[in-house]
C-alpha positions as CSV (number, residue, x, y, z in Angstrom):
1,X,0.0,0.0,0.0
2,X,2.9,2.6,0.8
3,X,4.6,1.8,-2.5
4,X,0.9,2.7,-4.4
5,X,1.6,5.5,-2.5
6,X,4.8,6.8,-2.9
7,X,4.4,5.7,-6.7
8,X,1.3,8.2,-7.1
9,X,3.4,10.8,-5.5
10,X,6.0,10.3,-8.0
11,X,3.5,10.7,-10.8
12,X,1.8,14.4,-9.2
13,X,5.4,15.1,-9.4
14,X,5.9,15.1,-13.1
15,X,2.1,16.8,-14.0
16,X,2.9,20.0,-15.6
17,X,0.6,23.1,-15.6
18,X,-0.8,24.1,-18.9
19,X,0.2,27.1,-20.3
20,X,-2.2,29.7,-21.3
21,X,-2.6,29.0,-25.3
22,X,-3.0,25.4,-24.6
23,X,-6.1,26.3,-22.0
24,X,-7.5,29.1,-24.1
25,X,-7.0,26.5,-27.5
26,X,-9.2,23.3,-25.7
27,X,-11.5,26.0,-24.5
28,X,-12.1,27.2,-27.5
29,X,-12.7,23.8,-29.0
30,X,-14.5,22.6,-26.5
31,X,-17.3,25.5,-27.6
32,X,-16.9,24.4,-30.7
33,X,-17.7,20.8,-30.1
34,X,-20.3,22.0,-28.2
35,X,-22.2,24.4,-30.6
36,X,-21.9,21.9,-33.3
37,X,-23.5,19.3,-31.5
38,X,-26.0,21.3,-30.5
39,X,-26.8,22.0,-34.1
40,X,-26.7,18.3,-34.8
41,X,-28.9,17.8,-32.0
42,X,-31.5,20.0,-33.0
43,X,-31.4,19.1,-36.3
44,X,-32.0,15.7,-35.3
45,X,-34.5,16.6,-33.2
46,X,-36.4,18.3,-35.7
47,X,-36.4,15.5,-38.0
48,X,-37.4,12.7,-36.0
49,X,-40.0,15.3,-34.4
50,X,-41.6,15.3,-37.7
51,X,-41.5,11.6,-38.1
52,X,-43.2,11.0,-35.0
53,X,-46.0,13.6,-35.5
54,X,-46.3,12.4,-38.9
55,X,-46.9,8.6,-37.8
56,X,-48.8,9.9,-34.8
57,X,-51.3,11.3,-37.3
58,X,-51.8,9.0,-39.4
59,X,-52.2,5.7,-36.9
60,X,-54.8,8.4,-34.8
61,X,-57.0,8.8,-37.6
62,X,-56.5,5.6,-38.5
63,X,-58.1,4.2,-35.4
């Protein structure tokens, strides 16, 4: 148990701290990832949306 230890205190060691393009790149491309999956989501959304109202419709009236 002590080496886990003194093993995971080796590794906390050797983490570096990001420098400030790295952190403002990711963030920036982690809005990005986001606001295009958003637009993915929605347009998925709207589609299948349609689908169901569609089928909805037509098995209603159908019964």
């Amino acid at each position: 148990m002590l080496s886990f230890f003194y093993d995971s205190l080796d590794t906390l060691k050797k983490v570096k701290k990001p420098t400030n393009a790295e952190v403002i790149n990711l963030t920036m491309i982690i809005f990005l990832v986001v606001i295009i999956s958003a637009l993915i989501f929605s347009l998925y959304d709207g589609v299948f949306g349609k689908v169901y109202g569609y089928i909805y419709d037509t098995l209603s009236a159908a019964f």
